[in-house]
PyMOL Python script that loads the backbone (N, CA, C, O; Angstrom):
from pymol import cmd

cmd.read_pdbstr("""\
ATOM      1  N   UNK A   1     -16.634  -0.710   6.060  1.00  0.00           N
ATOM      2  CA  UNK A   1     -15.809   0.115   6.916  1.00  0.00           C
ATOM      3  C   UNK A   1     -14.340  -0.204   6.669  1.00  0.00           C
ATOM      4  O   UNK A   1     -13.983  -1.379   6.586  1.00  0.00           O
ATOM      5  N   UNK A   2     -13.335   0.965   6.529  1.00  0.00           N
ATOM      6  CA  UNK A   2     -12.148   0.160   6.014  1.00  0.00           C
ATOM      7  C   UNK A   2     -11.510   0.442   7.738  1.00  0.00           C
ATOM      8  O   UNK A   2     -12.039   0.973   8.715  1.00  0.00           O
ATOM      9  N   UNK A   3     -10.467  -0.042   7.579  1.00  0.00           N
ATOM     10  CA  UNK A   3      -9.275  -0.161   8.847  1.00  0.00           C
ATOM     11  C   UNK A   3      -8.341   0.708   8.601  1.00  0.00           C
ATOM     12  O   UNK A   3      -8.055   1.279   7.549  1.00  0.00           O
ATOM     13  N   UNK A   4      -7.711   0.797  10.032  1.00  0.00           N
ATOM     14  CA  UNK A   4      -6.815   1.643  10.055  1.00  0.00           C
ATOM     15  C   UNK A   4      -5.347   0.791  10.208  1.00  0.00           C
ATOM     16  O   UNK A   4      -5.247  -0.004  11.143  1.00  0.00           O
ATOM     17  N   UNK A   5      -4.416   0.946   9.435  1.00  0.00           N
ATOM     18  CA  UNK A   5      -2.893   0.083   9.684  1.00  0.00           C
ATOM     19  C   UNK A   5      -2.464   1.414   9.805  1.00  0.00           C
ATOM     20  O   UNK A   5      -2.743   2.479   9.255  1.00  0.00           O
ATOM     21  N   UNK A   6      -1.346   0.859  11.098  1.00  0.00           N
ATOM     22  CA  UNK A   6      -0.236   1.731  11.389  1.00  0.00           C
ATOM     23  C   UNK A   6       0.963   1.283  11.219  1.00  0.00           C
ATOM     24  O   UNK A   6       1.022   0.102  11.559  1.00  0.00           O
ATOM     25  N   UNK A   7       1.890   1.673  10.866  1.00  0.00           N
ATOM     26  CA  UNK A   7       3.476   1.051  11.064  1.00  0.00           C
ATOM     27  C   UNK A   7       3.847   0.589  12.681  1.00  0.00           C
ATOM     28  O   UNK A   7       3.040   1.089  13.465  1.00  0.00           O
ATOM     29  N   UNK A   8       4.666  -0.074  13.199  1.00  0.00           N
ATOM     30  CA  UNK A   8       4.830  -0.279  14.394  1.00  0.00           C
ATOM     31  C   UNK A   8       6.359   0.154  14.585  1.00  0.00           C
ATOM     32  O   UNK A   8       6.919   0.143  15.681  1.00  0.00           O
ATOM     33  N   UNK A   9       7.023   0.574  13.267  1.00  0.00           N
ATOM     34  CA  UNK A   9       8.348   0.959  13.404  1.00  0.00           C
ATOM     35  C   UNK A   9       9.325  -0.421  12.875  1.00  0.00           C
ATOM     36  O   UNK A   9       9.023  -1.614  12.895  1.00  0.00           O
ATOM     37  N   UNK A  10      10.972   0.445  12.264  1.00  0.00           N
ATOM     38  CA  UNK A  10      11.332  -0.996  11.557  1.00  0.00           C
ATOM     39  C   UNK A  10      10.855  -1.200  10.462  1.00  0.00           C
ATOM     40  O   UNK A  10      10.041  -0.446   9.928  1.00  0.00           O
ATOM     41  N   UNK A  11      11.389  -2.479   9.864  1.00  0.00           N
ATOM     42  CA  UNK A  11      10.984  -2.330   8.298  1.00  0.00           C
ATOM     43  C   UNK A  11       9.600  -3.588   8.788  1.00  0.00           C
ATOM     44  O   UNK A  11       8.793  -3.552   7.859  1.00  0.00           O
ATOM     45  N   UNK A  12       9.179  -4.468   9.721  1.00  0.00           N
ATOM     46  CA  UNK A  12       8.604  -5.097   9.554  1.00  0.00           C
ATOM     47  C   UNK A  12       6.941  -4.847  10.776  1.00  0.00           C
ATOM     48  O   UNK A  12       6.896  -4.511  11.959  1.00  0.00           O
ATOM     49  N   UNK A  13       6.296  -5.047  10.213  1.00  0.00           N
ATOM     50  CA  UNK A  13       4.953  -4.949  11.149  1.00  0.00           C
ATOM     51  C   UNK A  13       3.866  -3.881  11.287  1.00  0.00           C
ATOM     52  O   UNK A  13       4.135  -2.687  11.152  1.00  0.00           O
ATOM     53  N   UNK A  14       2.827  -4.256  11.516  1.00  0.00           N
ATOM     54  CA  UNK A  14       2.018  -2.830  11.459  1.00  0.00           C
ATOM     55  C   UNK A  14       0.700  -3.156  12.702  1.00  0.00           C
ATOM     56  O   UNK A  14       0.707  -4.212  13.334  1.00  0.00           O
ATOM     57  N   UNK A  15      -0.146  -2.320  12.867  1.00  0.00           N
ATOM     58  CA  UNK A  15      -1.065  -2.960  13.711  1.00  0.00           C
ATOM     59  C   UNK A  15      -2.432  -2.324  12.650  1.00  0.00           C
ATOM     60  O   UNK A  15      -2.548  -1.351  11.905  1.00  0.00           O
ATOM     61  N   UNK A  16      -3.200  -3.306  13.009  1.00  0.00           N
ATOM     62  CA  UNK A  16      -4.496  -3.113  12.396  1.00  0.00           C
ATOM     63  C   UNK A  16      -5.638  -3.160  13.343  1.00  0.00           C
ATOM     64  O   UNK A  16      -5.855  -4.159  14.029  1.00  0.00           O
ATOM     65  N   UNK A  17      -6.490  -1.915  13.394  1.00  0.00           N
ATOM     66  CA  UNK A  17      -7.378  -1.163  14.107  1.00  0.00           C
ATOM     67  C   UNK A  17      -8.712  -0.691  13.052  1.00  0.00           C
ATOM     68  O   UNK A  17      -8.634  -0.343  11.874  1.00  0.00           O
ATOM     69  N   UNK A  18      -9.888  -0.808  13.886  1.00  0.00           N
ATOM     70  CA  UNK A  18     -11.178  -0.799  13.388  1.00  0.00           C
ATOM     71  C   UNK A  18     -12.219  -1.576  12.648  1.00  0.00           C
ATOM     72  O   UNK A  18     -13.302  -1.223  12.181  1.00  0.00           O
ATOM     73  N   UNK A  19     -11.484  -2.947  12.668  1.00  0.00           N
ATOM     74  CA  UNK A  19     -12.353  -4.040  12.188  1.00  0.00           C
ATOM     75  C   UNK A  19     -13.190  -4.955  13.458  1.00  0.00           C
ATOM     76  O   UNK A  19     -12.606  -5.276  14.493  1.00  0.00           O
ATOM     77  N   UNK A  20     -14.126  -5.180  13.280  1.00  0.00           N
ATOM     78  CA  UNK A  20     -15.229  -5.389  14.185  1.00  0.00           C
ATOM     79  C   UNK A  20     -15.557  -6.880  14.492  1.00  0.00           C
ATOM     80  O   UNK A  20     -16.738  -7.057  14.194  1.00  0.00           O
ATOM     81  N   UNK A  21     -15.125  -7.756  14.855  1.00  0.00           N
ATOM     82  CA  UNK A  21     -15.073  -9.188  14.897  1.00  0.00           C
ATOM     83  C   UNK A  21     -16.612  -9.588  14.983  1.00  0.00           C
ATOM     84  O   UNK A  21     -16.976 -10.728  14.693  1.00  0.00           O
ATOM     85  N   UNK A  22     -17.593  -8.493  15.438  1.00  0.00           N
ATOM     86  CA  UNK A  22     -18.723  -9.288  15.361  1.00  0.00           C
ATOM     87  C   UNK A  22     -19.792  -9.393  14.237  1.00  0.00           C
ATOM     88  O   UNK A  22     -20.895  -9.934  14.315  1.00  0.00           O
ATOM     89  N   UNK A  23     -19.009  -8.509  12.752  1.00  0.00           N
ATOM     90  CA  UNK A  23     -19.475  -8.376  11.757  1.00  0.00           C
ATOM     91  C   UNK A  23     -19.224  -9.521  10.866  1.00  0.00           C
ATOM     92  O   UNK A  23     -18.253 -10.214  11.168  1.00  0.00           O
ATOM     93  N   UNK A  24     -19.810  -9.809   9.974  1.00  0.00           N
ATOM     94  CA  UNK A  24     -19.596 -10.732   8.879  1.00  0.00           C
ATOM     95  C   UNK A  24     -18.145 -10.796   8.340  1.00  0.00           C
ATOM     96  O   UNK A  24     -17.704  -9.684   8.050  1.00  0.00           O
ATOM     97  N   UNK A  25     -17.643 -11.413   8.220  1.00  0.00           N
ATOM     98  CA  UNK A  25     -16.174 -11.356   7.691  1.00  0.00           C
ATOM     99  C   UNK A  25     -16.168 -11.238   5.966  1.00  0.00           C
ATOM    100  O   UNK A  25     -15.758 -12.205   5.325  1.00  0.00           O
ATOM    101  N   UNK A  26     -16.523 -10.319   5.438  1.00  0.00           N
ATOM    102  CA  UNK A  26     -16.483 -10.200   4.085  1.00  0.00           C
ATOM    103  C   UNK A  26     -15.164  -9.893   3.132  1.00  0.00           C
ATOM    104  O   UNK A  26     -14.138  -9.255   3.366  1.00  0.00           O
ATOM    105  N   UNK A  27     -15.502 -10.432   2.254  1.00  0.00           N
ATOM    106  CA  UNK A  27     -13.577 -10.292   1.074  1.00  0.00           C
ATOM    107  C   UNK A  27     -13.067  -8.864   1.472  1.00  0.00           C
ATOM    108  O   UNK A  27     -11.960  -8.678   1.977  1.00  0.00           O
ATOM    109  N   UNK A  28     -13.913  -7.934   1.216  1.00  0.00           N
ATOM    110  CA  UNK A  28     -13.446  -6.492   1.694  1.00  0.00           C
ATOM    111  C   UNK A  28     -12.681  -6.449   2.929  1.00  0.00           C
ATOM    112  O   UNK A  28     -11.666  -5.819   2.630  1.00  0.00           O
ATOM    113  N   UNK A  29     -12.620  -6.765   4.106  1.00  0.00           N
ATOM    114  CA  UNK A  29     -12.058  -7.176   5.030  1.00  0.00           C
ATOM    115  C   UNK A  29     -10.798  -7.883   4.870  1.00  0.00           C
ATOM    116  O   UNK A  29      -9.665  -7.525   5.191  1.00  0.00           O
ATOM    117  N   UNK A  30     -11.281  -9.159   4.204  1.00  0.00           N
ATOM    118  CA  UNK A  30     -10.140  -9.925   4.443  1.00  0.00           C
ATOM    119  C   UNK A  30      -9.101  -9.284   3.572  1.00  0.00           C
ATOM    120  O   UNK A  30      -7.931  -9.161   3.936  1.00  0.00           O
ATOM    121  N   UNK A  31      -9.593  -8.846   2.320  1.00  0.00           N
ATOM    122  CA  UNK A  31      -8.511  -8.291   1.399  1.00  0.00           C
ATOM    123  C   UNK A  31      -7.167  -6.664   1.958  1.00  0.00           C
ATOM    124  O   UNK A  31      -6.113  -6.133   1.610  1.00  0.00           O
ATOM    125  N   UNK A  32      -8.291  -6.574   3.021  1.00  0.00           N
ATOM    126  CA  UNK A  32      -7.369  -5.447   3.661  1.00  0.00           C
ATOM    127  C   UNK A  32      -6.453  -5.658   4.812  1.00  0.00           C
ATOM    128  O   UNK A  32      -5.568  -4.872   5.152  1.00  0.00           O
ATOM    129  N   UNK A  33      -6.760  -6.853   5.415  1.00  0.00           N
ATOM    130  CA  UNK A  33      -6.055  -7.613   6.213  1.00  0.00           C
ATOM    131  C   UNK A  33      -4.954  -8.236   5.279  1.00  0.00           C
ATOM    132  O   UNK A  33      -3.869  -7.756   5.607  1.00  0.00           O
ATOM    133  N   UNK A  34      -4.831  -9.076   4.294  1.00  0.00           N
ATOM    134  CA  UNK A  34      -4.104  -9.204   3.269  1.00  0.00           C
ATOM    135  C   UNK A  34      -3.225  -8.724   2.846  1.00  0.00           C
ATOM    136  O   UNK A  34      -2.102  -9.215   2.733  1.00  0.00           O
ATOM    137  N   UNK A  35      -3.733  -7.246   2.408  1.00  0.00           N
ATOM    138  CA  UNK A  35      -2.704  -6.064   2.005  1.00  0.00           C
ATOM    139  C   UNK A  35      -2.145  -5.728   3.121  1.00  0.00           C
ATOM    140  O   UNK A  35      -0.992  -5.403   2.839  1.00  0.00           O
ATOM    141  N   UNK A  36      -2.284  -5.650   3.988  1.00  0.00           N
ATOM    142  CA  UNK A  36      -1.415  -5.250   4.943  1.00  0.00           C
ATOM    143  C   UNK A  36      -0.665  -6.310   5.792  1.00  0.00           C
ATOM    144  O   UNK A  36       0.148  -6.024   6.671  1.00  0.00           O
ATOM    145  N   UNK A  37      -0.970  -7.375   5.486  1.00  0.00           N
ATOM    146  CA  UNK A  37       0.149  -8.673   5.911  1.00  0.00           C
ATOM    147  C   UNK A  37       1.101  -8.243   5.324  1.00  0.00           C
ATOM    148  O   UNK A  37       2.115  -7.710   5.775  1.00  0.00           O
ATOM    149  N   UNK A  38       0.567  -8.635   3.468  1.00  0.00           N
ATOM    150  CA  UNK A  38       1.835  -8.521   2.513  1.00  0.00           C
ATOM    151  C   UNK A  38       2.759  -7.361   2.671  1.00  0.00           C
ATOM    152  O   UNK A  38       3.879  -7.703   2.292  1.00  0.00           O
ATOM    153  N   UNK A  39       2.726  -5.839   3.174  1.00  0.00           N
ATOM    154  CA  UNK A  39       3.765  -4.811   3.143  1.00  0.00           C
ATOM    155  C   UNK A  39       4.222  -5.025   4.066  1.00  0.00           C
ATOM    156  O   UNK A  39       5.389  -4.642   4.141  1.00  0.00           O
ATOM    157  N   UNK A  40       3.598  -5.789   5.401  1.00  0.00           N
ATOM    158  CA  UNK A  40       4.132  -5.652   6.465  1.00  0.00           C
ATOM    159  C   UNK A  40       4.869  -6.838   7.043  1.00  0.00           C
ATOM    160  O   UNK A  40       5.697  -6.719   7.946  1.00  0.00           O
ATOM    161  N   UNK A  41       4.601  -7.758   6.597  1.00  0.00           N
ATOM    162  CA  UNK A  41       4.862  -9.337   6.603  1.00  0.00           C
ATOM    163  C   UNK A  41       4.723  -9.522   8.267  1.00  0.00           C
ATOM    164  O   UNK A  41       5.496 -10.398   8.654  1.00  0.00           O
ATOM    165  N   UNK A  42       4.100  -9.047   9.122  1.00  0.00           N
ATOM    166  CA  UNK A  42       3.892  -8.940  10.246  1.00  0.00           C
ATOM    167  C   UNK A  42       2.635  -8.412  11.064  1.00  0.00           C
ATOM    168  O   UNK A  42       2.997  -7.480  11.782  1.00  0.00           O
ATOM    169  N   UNK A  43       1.259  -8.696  11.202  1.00  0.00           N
ATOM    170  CA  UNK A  43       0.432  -7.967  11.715  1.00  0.00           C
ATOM    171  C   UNK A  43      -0.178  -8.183  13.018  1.00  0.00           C
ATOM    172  O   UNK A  43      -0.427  -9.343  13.347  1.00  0.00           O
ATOM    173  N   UNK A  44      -0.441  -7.256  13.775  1.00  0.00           N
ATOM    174  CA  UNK A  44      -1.454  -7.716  15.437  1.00  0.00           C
ATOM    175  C   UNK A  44      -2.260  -7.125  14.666  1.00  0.00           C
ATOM    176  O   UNK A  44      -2.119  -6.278  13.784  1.00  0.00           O
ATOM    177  N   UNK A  45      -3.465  -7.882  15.268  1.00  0.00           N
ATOM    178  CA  UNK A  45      -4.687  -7.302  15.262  1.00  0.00           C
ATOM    179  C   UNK A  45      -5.579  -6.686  16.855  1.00  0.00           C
ATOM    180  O   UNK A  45      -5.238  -7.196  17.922  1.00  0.00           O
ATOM    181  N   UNK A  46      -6.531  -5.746  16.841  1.00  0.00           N
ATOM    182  CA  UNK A  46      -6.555  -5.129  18.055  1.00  0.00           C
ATOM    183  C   UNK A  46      -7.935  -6.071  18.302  1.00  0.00           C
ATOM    184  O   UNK A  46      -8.962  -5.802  17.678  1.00  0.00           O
ATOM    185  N   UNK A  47      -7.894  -6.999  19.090  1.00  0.00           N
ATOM    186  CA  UNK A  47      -9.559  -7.990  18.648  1.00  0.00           C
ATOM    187  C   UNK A  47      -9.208  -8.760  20.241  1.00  0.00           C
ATOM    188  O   UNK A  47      -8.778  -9.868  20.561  1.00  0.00           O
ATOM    189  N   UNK A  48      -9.672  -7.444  21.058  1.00  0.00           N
ATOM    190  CA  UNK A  48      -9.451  -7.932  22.819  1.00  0.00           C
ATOM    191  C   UNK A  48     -11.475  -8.773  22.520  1.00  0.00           C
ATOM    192  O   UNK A  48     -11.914  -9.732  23.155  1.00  0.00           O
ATOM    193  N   UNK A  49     -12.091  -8.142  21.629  1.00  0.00           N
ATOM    194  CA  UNK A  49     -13.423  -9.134  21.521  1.00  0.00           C
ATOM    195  C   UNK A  49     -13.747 -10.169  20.818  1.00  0.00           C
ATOM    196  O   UNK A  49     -14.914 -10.563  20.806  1.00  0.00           O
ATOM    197  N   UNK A  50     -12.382 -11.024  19.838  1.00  0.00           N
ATOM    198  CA  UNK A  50     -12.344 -12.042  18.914  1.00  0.00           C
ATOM    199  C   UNK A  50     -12.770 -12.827  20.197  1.00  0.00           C
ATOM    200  O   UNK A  50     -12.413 -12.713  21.370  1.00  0.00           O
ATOM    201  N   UNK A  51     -13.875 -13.870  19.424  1.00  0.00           N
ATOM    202  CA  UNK A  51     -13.831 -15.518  20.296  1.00  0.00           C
ATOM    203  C   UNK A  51     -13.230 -16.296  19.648  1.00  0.00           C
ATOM    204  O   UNK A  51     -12.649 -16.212  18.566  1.00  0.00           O
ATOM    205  N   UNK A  52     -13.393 -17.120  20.385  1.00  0.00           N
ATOM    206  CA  UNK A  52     -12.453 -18.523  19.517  1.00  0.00           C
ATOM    207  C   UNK A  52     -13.114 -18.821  18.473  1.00  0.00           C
ATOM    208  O   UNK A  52     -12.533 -18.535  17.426  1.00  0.00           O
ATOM    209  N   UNK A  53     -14.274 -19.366  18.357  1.00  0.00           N
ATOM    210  CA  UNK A  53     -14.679 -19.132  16.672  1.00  0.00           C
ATOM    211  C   UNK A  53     -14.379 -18.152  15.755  1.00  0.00           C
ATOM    212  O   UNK A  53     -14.032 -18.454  14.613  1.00  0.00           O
ATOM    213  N   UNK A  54     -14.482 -16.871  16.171  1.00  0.00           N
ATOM    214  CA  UNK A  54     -14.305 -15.805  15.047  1.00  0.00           C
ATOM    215  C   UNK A  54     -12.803 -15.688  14.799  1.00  0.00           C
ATOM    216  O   UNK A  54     -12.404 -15.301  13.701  1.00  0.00           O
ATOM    217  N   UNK A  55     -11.903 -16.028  15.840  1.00  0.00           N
ATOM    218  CA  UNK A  55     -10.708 -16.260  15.169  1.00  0.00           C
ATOM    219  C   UNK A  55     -10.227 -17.645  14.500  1.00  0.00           C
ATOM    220  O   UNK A  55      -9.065 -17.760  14.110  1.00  0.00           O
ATOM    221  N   UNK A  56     -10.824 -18.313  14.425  1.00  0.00           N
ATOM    222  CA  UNK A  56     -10.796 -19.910  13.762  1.00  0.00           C
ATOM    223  C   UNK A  56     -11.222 -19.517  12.429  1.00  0.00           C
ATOM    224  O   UNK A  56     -10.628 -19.816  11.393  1.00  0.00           O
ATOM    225  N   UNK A  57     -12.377 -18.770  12.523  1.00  0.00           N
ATOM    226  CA  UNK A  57     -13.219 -18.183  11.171  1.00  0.00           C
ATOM    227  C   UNK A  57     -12.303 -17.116  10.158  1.00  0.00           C
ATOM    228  O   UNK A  57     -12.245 -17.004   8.934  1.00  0.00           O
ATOM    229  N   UNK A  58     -11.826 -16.612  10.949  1.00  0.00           N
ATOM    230  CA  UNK A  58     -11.179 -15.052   9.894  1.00  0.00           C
ATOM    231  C   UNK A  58      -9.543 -16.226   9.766  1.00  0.00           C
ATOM    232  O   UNK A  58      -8.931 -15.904   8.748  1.00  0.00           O
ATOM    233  N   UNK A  59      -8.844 -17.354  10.508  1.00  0.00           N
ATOM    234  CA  UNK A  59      -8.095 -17.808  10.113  1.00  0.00           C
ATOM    235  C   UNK A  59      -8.552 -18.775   8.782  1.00  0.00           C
ATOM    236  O   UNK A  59      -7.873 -18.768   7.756  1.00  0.00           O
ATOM    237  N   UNK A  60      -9.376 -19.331   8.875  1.00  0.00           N
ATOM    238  CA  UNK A  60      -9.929 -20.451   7.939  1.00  0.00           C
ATOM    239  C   UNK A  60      -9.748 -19.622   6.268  1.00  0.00           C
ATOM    240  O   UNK A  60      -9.327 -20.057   5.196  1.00  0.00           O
ATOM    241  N   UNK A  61     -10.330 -18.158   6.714  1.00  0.00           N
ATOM    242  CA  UNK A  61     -10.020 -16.970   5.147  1.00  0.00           C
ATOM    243  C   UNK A  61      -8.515 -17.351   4.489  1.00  0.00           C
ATOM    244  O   UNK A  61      -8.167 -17.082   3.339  1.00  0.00           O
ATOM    245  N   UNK A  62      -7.695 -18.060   5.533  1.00  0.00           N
ATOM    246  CA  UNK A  62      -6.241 -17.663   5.016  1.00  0.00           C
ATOM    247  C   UNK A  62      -5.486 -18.705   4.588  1.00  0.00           C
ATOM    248  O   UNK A  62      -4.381 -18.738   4.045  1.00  0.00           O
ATOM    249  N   UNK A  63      -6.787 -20.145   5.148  1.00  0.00           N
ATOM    250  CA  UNK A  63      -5.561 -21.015   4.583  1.00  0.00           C
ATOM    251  C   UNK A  63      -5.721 -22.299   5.580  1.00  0.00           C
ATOM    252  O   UNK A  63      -6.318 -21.948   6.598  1.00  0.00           O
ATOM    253  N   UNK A  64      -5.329 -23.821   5.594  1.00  0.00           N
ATOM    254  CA  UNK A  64      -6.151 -24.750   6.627  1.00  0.00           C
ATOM    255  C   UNK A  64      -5.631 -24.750   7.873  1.00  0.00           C
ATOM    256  O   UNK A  64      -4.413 -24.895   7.978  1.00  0.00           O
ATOM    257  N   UNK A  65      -6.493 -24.577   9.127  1.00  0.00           N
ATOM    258  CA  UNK A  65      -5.766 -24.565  10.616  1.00  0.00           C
ATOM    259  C   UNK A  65      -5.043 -25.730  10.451  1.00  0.00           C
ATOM    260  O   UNK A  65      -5.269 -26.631   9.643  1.00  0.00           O
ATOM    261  N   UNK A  66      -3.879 -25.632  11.528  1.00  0.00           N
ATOM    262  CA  UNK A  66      -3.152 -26.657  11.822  1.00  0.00           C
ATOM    263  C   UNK A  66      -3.377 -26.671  13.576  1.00  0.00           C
ATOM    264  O   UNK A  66      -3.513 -25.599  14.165  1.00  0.00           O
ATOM    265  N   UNK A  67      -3.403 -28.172  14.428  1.00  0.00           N
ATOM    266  CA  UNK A  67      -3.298 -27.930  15.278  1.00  0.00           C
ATOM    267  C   UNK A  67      -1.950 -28.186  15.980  1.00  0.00           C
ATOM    268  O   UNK A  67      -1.084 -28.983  15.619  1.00  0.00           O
ATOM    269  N   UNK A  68      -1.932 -27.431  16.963  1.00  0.00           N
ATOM    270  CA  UNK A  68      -0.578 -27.272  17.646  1.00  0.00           C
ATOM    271  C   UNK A  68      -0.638 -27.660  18.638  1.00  0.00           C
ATOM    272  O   UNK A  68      -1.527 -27.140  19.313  1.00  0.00           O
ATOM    273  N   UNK A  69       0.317 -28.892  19.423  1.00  0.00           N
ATOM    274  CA  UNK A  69       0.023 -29.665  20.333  1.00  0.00           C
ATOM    275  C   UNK A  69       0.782 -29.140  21.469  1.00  0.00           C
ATOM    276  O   UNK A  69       1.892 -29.656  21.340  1.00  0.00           O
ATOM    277  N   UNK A  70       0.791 -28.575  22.261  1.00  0.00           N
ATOM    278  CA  UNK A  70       1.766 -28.522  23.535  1.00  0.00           C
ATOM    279  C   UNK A  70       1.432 -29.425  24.775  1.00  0.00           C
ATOM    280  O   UNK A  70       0.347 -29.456  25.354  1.00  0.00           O
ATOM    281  N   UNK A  71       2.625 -30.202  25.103  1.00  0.00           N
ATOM    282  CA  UNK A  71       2.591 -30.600  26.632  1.00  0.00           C
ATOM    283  C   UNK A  71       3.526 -30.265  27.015  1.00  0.00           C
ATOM    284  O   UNK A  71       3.803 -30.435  28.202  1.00  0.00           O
TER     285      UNK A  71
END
""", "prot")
cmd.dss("prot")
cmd.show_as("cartoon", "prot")
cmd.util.cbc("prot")
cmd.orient("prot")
């Protein structure tokens, strides 16, 4: 299934719509998430159903978590 990117306006950002967090995260995916980082150097994703694993998971595609400490 491919996605839909929109511009968000401005030269930077886009939003990305129709990817399914509870599907397998396959290269096809990630590569379109990818391409649309790179034009946009800015992306939301619409994933009000990401869990914390599946966003740990589709981050892990991109590169090693870092953790971020706040007190």
């Amino acid at each position: 299934m491919s996605c839909k990117v929109t511009r968000l306006g401005g030269k930077l950002g886009a939003r990305i719509e129709g990817i399914h967090f509870d599907d397998a995260f396959g290269d096809e995916k990630i590569e379109q998430i990818a391409a649309a980082l790179f034009e946009h150097q800015v992306v939301s994703l619409g994933a009000t159903d990401m869990s914390a694993e599946q966003h740990a998971r589709l981050a892990r595609r991109f590169g090693e978590l870092e953790h971020q400490a706040t007190d």
